[in-house]
C-alpha positions as CSV (number, residue, x, y, z in Angstrom):
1,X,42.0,76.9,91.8
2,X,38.8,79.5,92.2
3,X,38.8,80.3,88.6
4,X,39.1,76.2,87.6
5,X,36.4,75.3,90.3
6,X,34.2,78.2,88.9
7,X,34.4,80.5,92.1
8,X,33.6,84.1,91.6
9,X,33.5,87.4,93.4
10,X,30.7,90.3,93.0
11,X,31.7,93.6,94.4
12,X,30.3,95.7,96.7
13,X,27.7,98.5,94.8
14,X,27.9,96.1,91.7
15,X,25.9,93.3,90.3
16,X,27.1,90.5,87.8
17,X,25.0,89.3,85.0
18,X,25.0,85.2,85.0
19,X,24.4,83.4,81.5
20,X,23.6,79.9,80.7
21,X,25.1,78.8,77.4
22,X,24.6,82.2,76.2
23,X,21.5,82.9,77.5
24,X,20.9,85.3,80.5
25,X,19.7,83.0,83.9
26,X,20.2,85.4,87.0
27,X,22.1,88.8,88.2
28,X,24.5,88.2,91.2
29,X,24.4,90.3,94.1
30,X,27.7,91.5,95.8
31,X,29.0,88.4,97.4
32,X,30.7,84.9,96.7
33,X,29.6,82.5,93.8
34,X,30.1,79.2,92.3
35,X,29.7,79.7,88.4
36,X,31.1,75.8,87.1
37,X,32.2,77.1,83.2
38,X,32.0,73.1,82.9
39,X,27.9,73.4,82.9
40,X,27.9,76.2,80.4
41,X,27.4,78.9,83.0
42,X,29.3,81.8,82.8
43,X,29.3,85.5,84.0
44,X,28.6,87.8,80.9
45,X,30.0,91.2,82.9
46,X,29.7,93.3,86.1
47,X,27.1,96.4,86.3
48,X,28.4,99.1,88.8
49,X,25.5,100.7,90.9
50,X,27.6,103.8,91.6
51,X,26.6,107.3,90.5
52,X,28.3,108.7,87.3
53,X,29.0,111.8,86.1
54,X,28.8,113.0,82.4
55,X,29.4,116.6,81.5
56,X,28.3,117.7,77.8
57,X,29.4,120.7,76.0
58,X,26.5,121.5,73.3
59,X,27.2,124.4,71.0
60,X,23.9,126.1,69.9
61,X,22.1,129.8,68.8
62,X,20.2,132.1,71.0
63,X,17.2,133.6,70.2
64,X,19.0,137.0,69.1
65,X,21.6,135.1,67.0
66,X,24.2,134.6,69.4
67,X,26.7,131.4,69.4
68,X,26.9,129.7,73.2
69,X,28.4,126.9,74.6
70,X,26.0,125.1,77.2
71,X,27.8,122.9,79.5
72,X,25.9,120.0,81.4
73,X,26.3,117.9,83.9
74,X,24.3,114.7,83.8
75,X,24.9,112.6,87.6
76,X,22.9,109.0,86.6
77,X,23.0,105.7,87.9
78,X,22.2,102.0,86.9
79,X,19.1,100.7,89.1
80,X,19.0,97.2,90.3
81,X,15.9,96.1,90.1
82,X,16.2,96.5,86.0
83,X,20.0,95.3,85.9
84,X,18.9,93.2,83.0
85,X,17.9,96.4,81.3
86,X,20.9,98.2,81.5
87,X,23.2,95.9,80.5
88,X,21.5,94.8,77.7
89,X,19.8,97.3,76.0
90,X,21.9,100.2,75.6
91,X,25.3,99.6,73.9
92,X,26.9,103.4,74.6
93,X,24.9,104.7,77.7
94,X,27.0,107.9,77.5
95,X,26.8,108.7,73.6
96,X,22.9,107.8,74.3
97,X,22.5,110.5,77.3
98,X,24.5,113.2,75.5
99,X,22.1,112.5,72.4
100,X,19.0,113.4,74.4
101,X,21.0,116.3,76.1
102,X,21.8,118.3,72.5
103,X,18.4,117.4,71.3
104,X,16.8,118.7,74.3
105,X,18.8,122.5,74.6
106,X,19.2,122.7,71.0
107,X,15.4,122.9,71.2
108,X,15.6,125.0,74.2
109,X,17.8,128.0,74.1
110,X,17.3,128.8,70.9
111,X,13.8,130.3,71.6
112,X,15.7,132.3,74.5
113,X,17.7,135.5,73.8
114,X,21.0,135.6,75.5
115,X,20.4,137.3,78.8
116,X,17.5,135.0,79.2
117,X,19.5,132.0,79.2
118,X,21.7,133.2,82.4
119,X,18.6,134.0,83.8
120,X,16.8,130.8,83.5
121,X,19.3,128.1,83.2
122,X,17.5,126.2,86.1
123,X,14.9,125.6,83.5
124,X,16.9,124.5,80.3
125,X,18.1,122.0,83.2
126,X,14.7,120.9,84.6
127,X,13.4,120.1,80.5
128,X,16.6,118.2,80.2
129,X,16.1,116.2,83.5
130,X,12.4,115.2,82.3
131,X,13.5,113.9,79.3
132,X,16.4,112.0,80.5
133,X,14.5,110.9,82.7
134,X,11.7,109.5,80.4
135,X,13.9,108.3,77.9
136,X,16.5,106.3,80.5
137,X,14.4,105.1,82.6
138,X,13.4,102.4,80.0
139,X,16.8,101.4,80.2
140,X,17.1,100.8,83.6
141,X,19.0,103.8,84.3
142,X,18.0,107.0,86.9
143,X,18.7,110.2,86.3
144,X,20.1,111.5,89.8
145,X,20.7,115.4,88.8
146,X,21.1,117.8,85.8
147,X,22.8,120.7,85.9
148,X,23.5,123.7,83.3
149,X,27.2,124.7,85.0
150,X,28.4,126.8,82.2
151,X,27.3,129.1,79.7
152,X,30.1,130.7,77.4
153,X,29.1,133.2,74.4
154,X,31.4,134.0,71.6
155,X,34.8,135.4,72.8
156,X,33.8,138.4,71.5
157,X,30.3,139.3,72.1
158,X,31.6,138.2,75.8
159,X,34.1,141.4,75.3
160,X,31.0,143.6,74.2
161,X,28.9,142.5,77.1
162,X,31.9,143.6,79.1
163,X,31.7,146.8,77.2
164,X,28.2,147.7,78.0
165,X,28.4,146.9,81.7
166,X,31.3,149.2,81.8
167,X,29.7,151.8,79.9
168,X,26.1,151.4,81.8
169,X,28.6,151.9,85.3
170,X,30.1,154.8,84.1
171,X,27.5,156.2,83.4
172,X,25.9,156.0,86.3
173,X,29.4,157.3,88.0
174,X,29.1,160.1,85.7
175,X,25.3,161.3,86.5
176,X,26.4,160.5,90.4
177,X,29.6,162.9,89.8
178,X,27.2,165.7,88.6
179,X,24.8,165.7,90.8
180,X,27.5,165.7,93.9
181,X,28.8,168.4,91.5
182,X,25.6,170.0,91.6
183,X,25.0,169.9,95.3
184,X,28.5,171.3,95.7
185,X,27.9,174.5,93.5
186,X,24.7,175.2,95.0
187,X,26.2,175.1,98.9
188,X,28.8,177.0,97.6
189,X,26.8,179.5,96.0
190,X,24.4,179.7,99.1
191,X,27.9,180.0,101.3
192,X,28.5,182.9,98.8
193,X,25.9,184.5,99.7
194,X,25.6,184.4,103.0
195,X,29.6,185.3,103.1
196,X,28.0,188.9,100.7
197,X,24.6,189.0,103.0
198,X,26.9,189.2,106.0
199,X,29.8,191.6,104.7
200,X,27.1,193.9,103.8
201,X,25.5,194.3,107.1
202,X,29.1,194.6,108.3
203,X,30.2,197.5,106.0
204,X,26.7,199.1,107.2
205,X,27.7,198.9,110.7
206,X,30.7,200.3,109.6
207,X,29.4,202.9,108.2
208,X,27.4,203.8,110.7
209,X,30.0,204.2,113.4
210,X,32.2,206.3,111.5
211,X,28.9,208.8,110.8
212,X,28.3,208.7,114.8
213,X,31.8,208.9,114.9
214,X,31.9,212.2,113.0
215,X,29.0,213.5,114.6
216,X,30.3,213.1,118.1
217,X,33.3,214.9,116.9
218,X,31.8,218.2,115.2
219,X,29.0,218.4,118.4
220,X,32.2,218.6,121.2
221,X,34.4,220.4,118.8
222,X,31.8,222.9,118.5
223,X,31.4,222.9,122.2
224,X,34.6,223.1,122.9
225,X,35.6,226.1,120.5
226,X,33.4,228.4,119.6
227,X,32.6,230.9,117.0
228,X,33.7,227.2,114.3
229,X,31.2,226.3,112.3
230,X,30.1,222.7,111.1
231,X,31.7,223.1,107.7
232,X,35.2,223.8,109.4
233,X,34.9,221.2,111.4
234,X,34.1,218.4,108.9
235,X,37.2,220.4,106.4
236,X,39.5,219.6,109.1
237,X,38.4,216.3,109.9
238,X,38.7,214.6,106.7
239,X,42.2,216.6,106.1
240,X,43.4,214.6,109.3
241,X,41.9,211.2,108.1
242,X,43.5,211.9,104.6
243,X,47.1,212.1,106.4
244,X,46.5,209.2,108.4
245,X,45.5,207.2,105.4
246,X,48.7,208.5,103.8
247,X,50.7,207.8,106.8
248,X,49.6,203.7,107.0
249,X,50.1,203.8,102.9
250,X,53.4,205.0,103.2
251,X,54.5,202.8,106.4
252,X,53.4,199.3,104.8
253,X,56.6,198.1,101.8
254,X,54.1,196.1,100.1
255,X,51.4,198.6,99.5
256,X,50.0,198.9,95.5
257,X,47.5,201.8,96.0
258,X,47.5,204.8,94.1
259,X,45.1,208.0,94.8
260,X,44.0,210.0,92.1
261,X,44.1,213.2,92.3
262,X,46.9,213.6,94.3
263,X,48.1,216.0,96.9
264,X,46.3,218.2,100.1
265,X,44.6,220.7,97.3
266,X,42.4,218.0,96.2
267,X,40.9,216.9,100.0
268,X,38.7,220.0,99.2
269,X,37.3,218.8,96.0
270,X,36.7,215.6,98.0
271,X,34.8,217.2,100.9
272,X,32.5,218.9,98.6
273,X,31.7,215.6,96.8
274,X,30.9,213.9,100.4
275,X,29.2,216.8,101.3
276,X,26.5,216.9,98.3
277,X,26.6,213.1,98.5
278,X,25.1,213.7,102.6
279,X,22.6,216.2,101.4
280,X,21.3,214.3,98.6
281,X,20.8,211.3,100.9
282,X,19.2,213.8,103.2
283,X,17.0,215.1,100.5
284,X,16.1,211.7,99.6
285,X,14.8,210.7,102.8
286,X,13.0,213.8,103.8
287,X,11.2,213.1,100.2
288,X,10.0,209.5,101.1
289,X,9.0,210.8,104.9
């Protein structure tokens, strides 16, 4: 009965577009309307007032001759205030929009090298906002937001970007690994020695209590009996140390030293070598006193 009486609906965030005998007479807000067919009045079609979404995939050439895929999104809406506009001036509003979008990044990136374009996409979008926004705007459209959300290089000089990160890492890892190397050697070194620096003054020490050692000895052996000289007394002391050093040789199962010469005849050919060695060092420091 609505449709024979000429009764119409307009939807909400919509307007209709009214003709008269072909001829545009009014656009319809959302509501309720009597359009009688009988007088020639008709509605021509509906224009939503909705924001839409276009996303455009432009293939185009970087500055250094690399292939990239440049994906936009274009979020526009029809205004209405220029309804009229919009619905009769442009035929294709999405073939129009992604028209401007290629011409405007094929323009673009191309005067950008690759790593620039990841680095500035915010821009490629702004220059393609402005002129959508010029260009739709005389066709009653707005341009609510642009945005670059992708940008895919060639499969392959993706893999060799990969590469080089990798290879820039590693070699960072690598100069890291040396120098902690580095470091490591040099404490180890300096721990070295320290370790030498501090055995020495031990075997010193050492050295120097088994001379007062043997001093002690010959003074209160000489004491103790006399007519002996110091000679004797040293003979018989390094004769006792030589079969205590046998003894502890021969009590250990694991022992893998070897003296040579061999046997008590040679202690004395051993004493007279200590003994020249003790005078020389005597000599030697009388000289420099």
């Amino acid at each position: 009965m609505g449709q024979v009486l000429g009764c119409t609906q307009v939807g909400q965030s919509s307007v209709a577009i009214k003709e008269n005998f072909g001829k545009f007479d009014e656009v319809l807000q959302p509501g309720c309307y009597c359009v009688p067919w009988c007088w020639g009045q008709r509605i021509s079609g509906t224009l939503s007032l909705r924001i839409k979404q276009l996303d455009v995939r432009c293939e185009t050439k970087t500055k250094d001759n690399v292939f990239v895929t440049v994906v936009a999104s274009i979020q526009y809406r029809a205004l209405a205030e220029k309804a009229v506009d919009a619905f009769y001036k442009l035929s294709n509003t999405k073939a129009q929009i992604q028209s401007y979008v290629f011409d405007v990044i094929r323009a673009s990136v191309p005067k950008m090298e690759l790593d620039s374009v990841f680095e500035q996409k915010n821009e490629i979008a702004k220059a393609v906002e402005e002129e959508l926004e010029k260009a739709m705007s005389a066709y009653g459209y707005e341009i609510v937001q642009t945005l670059i959300v992708d940008i895919e290089p060639d499969v392959h000089v993706k893999k060799a970007m990969n590469e080089i990160n990798a290879a820039a890492r590693m070699r960072v890892a690598t100069n890291e690994k040396g120098e902690a190397e580095k470091i490591l050697q040099i404490k180890r070194a300096e721990g070295d020695a320290e370790s030498k620096y501090l055995a020495g003054l031990g075997i010193a020490r050492q050295r120097q209590a088994i001379v007062d050692g043997l001093r002690d000895s010959v003074l209160a052996f000489s004491e103790n009996v006399p007519g002996t000289s110091s000679r004797d007394i040293m003979d018989m002391v390094l004769v006792t140390q030589y079969f205590d050093t046998m003894k502890e040789i021969g009590a250990s199962a694991k022992s893998n030293a070897v003296f040579i010469p061999h046997g008590p005849g040679a202690v004395k050919d051993i004493t007279s070598q200590i003994r020249e060695g003790l005078l020389q060092g005597n000599a030697f420091d009388f000289e420099k006193v």
